[in-house]
C-alpha positions as a Markdown table, in Angstrom:
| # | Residue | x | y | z |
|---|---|---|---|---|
| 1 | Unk | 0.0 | 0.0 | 0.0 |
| 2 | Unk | 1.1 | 3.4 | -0.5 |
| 3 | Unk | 3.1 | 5.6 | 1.7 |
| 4 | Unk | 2.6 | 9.1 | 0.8 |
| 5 | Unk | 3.4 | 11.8 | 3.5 |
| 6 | Unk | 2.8 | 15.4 | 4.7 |
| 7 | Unk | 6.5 | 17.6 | 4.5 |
| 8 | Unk | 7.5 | 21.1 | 5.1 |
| 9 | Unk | 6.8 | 22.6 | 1.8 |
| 10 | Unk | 9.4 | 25.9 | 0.5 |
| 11 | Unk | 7.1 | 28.2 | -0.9 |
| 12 | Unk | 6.9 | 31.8 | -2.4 |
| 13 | Unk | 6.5 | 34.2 | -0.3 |
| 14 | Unk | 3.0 | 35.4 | -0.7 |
| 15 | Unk | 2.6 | 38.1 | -3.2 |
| 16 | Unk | 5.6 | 36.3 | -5.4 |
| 17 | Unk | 3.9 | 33.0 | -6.1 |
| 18 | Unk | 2.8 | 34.3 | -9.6 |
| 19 | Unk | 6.2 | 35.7 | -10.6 |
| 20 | Unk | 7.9 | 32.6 | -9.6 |
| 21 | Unk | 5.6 | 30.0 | -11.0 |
| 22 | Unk | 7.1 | 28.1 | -14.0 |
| 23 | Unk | 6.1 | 25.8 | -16.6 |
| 24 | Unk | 8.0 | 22.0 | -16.6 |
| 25 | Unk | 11.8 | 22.8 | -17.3 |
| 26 | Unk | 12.0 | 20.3 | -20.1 |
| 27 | Unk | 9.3 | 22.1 | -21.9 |
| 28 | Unk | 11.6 | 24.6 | -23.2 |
| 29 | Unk | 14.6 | 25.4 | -25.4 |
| 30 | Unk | 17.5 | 26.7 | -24.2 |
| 31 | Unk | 16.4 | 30.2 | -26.3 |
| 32 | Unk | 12.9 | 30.0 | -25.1 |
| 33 | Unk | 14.2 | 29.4 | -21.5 |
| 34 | Unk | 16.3 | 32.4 | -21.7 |
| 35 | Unk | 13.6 | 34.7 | -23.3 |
| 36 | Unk | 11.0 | 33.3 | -20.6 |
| 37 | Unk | 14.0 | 34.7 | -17.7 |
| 38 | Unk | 14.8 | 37.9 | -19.3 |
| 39 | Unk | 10.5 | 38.2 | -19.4 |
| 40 | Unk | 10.2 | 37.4 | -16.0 |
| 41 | Unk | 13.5 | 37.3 | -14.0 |
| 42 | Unk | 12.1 | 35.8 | -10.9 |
| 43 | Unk | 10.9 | 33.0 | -12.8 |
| 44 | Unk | 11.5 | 29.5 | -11.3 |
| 45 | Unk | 13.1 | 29.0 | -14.8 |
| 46 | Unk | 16.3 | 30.5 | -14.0 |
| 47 | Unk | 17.3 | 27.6 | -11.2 |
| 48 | Unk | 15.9 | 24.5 | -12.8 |
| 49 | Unk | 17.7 | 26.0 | -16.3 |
| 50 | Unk | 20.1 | 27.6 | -14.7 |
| 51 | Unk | 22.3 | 28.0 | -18.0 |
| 52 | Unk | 19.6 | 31.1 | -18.3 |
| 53 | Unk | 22.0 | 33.0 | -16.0 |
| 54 | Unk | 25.3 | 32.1 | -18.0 |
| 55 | Unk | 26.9 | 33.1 | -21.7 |
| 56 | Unk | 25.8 | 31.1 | -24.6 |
| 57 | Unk | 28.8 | 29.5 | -24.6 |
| 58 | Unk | 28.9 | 27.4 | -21.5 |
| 59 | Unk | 27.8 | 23.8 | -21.9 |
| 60 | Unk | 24.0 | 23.9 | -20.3 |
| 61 | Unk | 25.6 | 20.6 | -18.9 |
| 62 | Unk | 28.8 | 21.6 | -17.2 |
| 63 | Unk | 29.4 | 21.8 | -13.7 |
| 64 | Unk | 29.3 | 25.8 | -13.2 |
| 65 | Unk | 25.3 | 25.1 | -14.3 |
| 66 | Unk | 24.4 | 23.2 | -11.5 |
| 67 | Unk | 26.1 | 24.9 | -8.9 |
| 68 | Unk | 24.1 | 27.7 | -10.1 |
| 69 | Unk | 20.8 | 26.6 | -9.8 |
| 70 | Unk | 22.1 | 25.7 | -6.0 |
| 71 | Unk | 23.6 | 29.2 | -5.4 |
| 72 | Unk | 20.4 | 30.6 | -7.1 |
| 73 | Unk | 17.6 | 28.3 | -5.0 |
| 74 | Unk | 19.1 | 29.1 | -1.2 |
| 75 | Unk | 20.2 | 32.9 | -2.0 |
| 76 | Unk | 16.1 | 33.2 | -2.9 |
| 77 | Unk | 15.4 | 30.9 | 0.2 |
| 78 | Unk | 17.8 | 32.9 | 2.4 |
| 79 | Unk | 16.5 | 36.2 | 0.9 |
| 80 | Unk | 13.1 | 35.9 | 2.0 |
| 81 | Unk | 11.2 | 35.2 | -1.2 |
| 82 | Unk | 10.4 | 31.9 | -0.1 |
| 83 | Unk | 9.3 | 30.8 | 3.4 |
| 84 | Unk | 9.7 | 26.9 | 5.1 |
| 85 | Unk | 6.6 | 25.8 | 6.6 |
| 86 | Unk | 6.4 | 25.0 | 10.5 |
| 87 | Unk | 5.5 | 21.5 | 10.2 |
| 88 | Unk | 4.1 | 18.9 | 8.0 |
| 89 | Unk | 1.2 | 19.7 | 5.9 |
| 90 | Unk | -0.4 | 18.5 | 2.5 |
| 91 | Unk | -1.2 | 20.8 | 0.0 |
| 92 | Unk | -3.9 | 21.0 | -2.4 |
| 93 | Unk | -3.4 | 22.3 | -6.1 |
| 94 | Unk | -5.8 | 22.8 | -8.2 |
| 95 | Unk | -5.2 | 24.2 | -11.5 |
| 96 | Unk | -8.2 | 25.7 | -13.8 |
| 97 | Unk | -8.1 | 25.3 | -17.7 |
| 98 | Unk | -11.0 | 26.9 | -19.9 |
| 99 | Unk | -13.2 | 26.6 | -17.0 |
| 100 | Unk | -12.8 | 23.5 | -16.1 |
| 101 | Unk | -10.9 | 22.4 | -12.7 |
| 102 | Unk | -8.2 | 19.8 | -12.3 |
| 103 | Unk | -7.7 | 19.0 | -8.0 |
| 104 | Unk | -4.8 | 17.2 | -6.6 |
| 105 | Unk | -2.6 | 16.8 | -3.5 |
| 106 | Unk | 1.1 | 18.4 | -3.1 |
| 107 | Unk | 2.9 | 15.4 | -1.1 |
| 108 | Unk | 5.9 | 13.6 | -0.7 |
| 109 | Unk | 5.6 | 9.7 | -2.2 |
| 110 | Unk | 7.8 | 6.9 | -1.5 |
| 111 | Unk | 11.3 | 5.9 | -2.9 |
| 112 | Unk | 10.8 | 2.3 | -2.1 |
| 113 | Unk | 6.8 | 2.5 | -3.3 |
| 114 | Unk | 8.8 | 3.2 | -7.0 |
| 115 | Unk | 11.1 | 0.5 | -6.2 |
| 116 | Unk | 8.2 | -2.2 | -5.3 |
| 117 | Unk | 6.5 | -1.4 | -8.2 |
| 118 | Unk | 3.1 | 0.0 | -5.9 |
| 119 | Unk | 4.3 | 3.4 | -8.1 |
| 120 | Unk | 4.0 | 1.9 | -11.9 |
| 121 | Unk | 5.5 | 3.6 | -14.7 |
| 122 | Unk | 4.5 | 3.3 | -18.5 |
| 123 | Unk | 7.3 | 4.9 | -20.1 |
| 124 | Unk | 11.0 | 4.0 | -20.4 |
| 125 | Unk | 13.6 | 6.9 | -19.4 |
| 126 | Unk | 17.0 | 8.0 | -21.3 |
| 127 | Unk | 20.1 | 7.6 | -19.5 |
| 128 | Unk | 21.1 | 11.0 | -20.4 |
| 129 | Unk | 18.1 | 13.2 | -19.3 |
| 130 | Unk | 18.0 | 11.3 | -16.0 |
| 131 | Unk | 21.5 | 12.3 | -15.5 |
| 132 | Unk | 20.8 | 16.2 | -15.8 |
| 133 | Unk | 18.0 | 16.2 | -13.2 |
| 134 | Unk | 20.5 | 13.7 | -10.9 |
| 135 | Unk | 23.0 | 16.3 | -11.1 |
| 136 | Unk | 20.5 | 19.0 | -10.5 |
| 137 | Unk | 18.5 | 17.5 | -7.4 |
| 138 | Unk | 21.9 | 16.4 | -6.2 |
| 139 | Unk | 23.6 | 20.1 | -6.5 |
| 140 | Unk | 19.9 | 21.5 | -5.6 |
| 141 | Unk | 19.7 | 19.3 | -2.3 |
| 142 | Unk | 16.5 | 20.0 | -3.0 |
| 143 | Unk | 13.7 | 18.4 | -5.4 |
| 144 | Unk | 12.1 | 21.2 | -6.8 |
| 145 | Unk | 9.5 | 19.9 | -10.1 |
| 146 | Unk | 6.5 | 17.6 | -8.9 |
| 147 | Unk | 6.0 | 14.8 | -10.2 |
| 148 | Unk | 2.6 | 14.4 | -11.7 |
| 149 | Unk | 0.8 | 10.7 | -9.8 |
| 150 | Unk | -2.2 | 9.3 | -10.6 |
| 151 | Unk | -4.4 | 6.9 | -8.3 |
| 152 | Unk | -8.0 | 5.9 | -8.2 |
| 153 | Unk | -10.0 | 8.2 | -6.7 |
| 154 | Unk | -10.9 | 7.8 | -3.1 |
| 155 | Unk | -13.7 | 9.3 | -1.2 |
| 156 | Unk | -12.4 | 10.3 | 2.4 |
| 157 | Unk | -9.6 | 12.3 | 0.4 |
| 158 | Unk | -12.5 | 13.9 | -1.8 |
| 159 | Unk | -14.0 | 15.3 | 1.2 |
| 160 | Unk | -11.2 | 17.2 | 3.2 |
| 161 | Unk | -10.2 | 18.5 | -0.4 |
| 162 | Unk | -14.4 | 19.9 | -0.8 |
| 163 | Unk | -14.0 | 20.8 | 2.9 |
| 164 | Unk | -10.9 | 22.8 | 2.9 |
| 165 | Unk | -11.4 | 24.0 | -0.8 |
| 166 | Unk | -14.0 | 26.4 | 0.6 |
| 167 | Unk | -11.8 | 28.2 | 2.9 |
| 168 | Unk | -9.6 | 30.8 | 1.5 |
| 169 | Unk | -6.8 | 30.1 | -0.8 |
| 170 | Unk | -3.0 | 30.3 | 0.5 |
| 171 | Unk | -2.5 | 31.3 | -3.7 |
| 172 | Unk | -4.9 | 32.6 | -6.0 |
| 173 | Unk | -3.5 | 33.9 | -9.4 |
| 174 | Unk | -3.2 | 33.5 | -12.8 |
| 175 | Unk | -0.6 | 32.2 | -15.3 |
| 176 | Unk | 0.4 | 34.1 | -18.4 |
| 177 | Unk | -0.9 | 31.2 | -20.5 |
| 178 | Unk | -4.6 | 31.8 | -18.8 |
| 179 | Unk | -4.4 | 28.4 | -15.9 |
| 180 | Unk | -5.8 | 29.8 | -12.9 |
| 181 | Unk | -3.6 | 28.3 | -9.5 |
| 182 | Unk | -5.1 | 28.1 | -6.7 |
| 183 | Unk | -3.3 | 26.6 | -3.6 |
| 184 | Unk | -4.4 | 25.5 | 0.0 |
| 185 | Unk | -2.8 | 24.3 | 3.2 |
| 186 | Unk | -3.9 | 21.0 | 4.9 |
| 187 | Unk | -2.5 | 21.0 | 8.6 |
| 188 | Unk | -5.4 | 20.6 | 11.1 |
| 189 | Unk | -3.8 | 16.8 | 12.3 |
| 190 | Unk | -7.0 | 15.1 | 11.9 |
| 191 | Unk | -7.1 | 16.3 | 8.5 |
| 192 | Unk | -3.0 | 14.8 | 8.0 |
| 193 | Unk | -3.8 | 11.8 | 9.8 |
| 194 | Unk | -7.0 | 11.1 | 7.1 |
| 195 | Unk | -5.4 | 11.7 | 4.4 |
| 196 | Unk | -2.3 | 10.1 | 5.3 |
| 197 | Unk | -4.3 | 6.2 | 6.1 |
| 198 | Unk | -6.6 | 6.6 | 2.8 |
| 199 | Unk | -3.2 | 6.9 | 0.5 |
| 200 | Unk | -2.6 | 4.0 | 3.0 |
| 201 | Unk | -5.4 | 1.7 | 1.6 |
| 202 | Unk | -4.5 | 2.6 | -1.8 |
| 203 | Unk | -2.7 | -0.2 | -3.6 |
| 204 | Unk | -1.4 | 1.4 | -7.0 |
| 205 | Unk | -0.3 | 5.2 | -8.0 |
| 206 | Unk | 0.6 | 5.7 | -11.8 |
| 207 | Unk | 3.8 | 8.3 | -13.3 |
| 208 | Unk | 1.0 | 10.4 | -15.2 |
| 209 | Unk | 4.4 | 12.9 | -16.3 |
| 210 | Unk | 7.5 | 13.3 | -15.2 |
| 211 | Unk | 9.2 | 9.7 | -15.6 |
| 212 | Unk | 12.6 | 11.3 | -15.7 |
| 213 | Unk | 12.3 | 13.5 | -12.7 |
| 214 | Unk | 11.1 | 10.7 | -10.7 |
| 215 | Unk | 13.6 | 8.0 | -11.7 |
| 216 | Unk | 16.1 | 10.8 | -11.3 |
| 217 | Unk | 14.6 | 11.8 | -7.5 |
| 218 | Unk | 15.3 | 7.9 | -6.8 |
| 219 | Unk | 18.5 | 7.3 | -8.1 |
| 220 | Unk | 19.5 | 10.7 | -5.8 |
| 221 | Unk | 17.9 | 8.6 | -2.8 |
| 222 | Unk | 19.8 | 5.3 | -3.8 |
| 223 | Unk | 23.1 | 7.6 | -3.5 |
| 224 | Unk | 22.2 | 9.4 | 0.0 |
| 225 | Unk | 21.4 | 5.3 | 1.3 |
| 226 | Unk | 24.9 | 4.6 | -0.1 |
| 227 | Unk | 26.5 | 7.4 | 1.7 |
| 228 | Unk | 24.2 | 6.8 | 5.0 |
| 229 | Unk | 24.3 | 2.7 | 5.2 |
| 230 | Unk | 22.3 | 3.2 | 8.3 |
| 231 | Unk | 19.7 | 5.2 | 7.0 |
| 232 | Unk | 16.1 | 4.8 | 8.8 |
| 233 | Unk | 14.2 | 4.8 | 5.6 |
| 234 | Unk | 12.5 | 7.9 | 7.0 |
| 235 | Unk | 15.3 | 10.7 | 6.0 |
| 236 | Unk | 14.0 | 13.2 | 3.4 |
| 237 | Unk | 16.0 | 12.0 | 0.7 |
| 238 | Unk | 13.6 | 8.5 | 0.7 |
| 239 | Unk | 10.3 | 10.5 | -0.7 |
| 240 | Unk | 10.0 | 12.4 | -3.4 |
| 241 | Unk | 8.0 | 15.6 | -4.3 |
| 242 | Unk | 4.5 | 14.7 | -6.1 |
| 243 | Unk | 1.4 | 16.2 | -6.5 |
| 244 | Unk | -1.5 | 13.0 | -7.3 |
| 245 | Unk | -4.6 | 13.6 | -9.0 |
| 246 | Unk | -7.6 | 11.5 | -8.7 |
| 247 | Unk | -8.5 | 10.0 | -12.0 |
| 248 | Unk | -11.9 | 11.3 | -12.6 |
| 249 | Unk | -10.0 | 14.9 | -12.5 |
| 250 | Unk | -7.6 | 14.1 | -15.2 |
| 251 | Unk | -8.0 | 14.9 | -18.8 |
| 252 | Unk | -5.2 | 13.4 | -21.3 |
| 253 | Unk | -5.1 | 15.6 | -24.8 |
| 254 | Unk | -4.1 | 14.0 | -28.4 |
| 255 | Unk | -0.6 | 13.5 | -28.8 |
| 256 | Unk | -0.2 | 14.5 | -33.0 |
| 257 | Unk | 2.2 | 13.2 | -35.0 |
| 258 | Unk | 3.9 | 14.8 | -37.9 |
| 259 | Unk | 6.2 | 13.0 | -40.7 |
| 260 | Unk | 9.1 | 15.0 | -42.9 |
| 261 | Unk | 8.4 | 12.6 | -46.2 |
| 262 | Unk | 6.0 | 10.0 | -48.3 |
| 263 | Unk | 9.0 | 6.8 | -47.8 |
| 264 | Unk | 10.0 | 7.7 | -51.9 |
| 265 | Unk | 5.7 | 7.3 | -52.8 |
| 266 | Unk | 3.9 | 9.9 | -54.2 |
| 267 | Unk | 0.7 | 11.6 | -52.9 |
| 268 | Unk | -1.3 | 8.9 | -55.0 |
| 269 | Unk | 1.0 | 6.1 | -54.4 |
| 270 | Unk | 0.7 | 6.8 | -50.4 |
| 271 | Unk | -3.1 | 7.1 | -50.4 |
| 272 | Unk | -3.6 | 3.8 | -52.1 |
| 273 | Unk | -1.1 | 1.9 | -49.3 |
| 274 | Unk | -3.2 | 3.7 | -46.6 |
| 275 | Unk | -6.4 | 2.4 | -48.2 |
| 276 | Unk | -5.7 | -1.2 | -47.8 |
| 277 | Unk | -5.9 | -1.2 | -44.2 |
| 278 | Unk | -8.3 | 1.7 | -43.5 |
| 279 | Unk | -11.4 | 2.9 | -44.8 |
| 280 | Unk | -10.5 | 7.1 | -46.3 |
| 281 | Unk | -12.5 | 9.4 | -46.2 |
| 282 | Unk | -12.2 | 12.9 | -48.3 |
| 283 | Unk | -12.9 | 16.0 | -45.8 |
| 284 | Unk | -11.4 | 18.8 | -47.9 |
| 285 | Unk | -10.6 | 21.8 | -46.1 |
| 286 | Unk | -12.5 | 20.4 | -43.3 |
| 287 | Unk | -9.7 | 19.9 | -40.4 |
| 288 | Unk | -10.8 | 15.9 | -39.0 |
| 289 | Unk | -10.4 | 15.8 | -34.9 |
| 290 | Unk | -11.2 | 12.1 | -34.3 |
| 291 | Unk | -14.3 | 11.9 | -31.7 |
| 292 | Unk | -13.5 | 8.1 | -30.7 |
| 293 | Unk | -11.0 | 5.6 | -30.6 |
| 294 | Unk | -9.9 | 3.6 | -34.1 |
| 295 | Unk | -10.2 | 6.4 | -35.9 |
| 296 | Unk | -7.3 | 8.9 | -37.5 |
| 297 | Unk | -7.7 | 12.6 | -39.2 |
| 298 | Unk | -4.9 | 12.6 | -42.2 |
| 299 | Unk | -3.7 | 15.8 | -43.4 |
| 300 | Unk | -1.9 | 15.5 | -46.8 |
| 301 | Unk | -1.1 | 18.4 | -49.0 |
| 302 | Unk | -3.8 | 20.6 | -48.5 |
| 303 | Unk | -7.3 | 18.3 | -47.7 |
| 304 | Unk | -7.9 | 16.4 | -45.0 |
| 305 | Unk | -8.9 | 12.6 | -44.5 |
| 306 | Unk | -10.7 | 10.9 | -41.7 |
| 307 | Unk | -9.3 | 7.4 | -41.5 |
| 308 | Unk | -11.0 | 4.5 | -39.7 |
| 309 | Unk | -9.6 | 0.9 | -39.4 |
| 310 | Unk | -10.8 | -1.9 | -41.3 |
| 311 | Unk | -10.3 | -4.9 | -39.3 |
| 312 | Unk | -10.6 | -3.2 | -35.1 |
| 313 | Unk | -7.7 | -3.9 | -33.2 |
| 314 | Unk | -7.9 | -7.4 | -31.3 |
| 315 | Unk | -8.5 | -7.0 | -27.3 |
| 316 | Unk | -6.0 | -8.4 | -25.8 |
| 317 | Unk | -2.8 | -6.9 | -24.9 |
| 318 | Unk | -3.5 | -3.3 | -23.7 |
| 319 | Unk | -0.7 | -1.7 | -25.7 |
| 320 | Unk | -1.1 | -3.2 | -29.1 |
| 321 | Unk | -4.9 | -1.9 | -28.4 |
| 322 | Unk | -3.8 | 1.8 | -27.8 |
| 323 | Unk | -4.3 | 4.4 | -31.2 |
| 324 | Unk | -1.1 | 5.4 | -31.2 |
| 325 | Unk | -0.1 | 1.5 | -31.8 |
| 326 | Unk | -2.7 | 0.9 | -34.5 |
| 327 | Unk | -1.5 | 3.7 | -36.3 |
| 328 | Unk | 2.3 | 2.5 | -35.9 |
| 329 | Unk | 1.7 | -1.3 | -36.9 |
| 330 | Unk | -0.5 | -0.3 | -39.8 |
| 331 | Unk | 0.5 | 2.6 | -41.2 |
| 332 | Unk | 3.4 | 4.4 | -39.7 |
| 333 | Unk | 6.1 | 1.3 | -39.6 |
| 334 | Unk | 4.4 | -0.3 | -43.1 |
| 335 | Unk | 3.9 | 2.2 | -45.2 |
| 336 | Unk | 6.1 | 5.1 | -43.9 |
| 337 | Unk | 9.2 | 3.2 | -42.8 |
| 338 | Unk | 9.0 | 4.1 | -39.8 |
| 339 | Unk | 9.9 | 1.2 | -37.5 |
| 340 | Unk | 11.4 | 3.2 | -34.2 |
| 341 | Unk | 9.5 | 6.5 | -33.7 |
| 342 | Unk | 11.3 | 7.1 | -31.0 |
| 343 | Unk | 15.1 | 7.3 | -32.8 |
| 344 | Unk | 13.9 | 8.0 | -36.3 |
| 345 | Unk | 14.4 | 11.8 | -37.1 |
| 346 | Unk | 11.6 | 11.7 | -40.0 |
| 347 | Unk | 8.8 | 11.7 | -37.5 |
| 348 | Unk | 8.0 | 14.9 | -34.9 |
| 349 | Unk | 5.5 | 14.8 | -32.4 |
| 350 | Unk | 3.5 | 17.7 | -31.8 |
| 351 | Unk | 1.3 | 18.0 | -28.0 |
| 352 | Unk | -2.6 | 18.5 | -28.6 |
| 353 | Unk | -2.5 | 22.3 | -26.8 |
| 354 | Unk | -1.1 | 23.3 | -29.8 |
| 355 | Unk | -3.8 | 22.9 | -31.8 |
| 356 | Unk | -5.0 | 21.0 | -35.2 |
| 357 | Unk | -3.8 | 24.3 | -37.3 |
| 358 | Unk | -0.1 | 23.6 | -36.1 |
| 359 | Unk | 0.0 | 20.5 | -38.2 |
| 360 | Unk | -1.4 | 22.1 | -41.1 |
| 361 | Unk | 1.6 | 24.8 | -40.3 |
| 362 | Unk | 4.2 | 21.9 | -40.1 |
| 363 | Unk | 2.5 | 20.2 | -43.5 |
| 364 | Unk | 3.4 | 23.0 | -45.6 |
| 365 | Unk | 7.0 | 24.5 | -44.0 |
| 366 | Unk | 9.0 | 21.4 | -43.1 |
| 367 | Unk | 6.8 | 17.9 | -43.2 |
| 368 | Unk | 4.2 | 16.3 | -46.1 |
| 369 | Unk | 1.6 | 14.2 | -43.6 |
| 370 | Unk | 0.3 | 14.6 | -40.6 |
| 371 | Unk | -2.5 | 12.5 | -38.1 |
| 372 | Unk | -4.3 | 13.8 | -35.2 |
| 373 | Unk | -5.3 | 11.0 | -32.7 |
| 374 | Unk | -7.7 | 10.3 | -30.6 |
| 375 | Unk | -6.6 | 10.7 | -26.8 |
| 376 | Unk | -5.3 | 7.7 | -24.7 |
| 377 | Unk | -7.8 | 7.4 | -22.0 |
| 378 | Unk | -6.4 | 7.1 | -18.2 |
| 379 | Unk | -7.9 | 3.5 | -18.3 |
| 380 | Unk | -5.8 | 2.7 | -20.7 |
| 381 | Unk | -3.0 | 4.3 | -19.1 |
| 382 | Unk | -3.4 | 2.4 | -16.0 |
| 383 | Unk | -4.4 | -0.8 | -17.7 |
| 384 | Unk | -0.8 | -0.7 | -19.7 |
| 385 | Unk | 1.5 | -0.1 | -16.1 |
| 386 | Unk | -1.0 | -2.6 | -14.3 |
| 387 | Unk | 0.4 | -5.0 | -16.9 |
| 388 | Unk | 4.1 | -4.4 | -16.5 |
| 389 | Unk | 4.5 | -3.0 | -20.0 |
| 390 | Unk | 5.1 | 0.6 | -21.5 |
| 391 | Unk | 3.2 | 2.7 | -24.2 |
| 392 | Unk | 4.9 | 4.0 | -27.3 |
| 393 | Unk | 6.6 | 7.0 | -26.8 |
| 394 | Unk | 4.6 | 10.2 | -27.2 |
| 395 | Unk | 1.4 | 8.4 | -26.2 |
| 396 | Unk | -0.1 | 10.5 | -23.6 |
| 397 | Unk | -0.3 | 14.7 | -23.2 |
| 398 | Unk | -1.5 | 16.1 | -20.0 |
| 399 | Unk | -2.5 | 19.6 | -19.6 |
| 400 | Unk | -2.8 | 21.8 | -17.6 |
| 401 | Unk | 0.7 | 21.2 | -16.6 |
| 402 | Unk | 1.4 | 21.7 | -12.8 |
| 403 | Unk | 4.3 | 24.7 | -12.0 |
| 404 | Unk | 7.3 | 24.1 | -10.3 |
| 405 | Unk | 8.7 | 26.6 | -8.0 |
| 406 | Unk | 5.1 | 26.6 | -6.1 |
| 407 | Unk | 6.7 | 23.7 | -3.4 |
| 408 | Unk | 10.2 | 22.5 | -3.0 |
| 409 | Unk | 11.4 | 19.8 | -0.9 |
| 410 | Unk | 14.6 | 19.8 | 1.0 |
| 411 | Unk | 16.6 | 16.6 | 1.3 |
């Protein structure tokens, strides 16, 4: 059963919370990061990409980086534009996207919940990102991004969050991208000890986002219990910073994909190949959003195709099931040549927030076909970890996308 605890949360300084706020570090550039500091140079941005606050020149990788971020992170703490809590408290975030409300809990989940597997993943990591946010967490001695958890929703927790939602928020503000934030404090102990036994009695918790910050937040633990061989299990370092949403708050957006060339066929040529394993249909200028699972929109020179599959895809194994495998077994790997999206450079990926018009964009500057997808549902998310295995890459985009800088965790 899961182990997810109360901590003494870092947090702006009221009145800063909006100026520090940022977006995911990993969902910049290393220009858009800087342009996002100079914009707003209190920005949470400027420690977890610390090579904001360096020349061009330096490697964003080098040592002088992450010593940054450090120097950065306890001169704000030290400075007074963030303040430690007194003692252990859960949080509750919610974040507000086109009026519609997403609720979770700020918490600290358990190393060795990841390691027994009662924390599933359903992505692999790379070796090389893992080791930037080691080194950063490591310098930081501090974790500093949430990671985004997901669990079945449980009803004790659903009512101190209604209860204590109605009180006045410790954060109210808005984000430049239009997400409202809204933050509150849990502390009353009976309130903590509630919350604390329900996580208690639940028996899975699912990586929504952030695989690499969490397998990097571990591997930091696994080097702290190496230094400390007679660690307790109950030092800081042995949880990691999470905020867990209930799954009947979470929505999942299409994740698009976008291909550079036709595999050597022409416009005819490909149409034909697609047409022996789905049924095509001509929309024209009509842009094709698919409104449920086994079926594709196709943009392709300047019309657009709704594409449904012949033969359905046989229940059975929950990945092979998933759109984003349908579309890779019959179309993207046969027809395109695509056989490893993940390492071939002639397919792009492009989130659902961006809208259909952005593969339109991509269609006539730099790619010749692209597909929107249906979503994968967060049954099928769950139903692909439950199962040991992992979803293609790209399979999954959350939004809104919770800030980091709003809690940090010491370790």
């Amino acid at each position: 059963m899961a182990d997810v605890k109360p901590f003494k949360a870092i947090r702006p300084r009221k009145g800063l919370e909006d100026r520090i706020a940022a977006l995911p570090y990993d969902v910049y550039s290393r220009e858009e990061a800087k342009r996002e500091v100079m914009r707003e140079p209190l920005s949470f941005l400027r420690i977890d990409r610390a090579e904001t606050q360096l020349s061009d020149d330096v490697d964003m990788y080098a040592d002088c980086v992450y010593q940054k971020a450090h120097d950065l992170l306890w001169e704000m703490v030290d400075g007074g534009d963030f303040t430690e809590e007194a003692q252990d408290c859960y949080y509750i975030y919610e974040l507000v996207m086109d009026g519609r409300p997403q609720v979770g809990i700020v918490a600290c989940a358990s190393v060795d919940d990841y390691l027994g597997q009662v924390i599933k993943k359903h992505e692999n990591t790379r070796a090389d990102k893992e080791a930037d946010r080691i080194r950063h967490v490591d310098a930081c001695q501090a974790q500093t991004g949430p990671i985004f958890l997901a669990y079945r929703s449980r009803q004790e927790i659903n009512e101190v969050v209604e209860r204590t939602g109605k009180e006045v928020p410790l954060y109210d503000f808005s984000s430049p991208d239009g997400i409202i934030h809204r933050v509150w404090r849990i502390g009353e102990e009976s309130d903590v000890k509630k919350i604390r036994e329900a996580f208690g009695k639940v028996d899975a918790i699912y990586i929504a986002d952030g695989h690499h910050r969490c397998a990097s937040a571990v591997k930091v633990s696994q080097m702290r219990r190496q230094e400390m061989p007679d660690y307790t299990g109950k030092e800081e370092f042995n949880y990691f910073l999470s905020v867990l949403f209930p799954d009947d708050q979470l929505m999942i957006m299409d994740y698009n994909r976008v291909v550079k060339d036709l595999n050597g066929l022409s416009e005819g040529e490909f149409l034909e190949r697609v047409k022996g394993e789905f049924e095509v249909e001509c929309l024209g200028t009509q842009s094709c959003r698919p409104k449920e699972k086994g079926t594709f929109g196709m943009y392709l020179g300047d019309c657009w195709y709704r594409l449904s599959l012949k033969e359905p895809a046989k229940e059975g194994n929950p990945v092979e099931t998933l759109d984003v495998a349908v579309l890779q077994g019959n179309l993207l790997a046969p027809v395109l040549g695509i056989e490893n999206p993940k390492t071939d450079k002639r397919i792009d990926f492009v989130g659902g927030i961006r809208g259909l018009g952005e593969l339109e964009r991509r269609v006539h500057t730099d790619c010749k076909v692209a597909f929107s997808m249906y979503p994968t549902s967060i049954g099928e998310l769950f139903a692909v970890a439950d199962a040991g295995l992992l979803m293609p890459p790209k399979s999954t985009w959350f939004e809104p996308k919770v800030r980091s800088g709003l809690f940090i965790h010491k370790i």
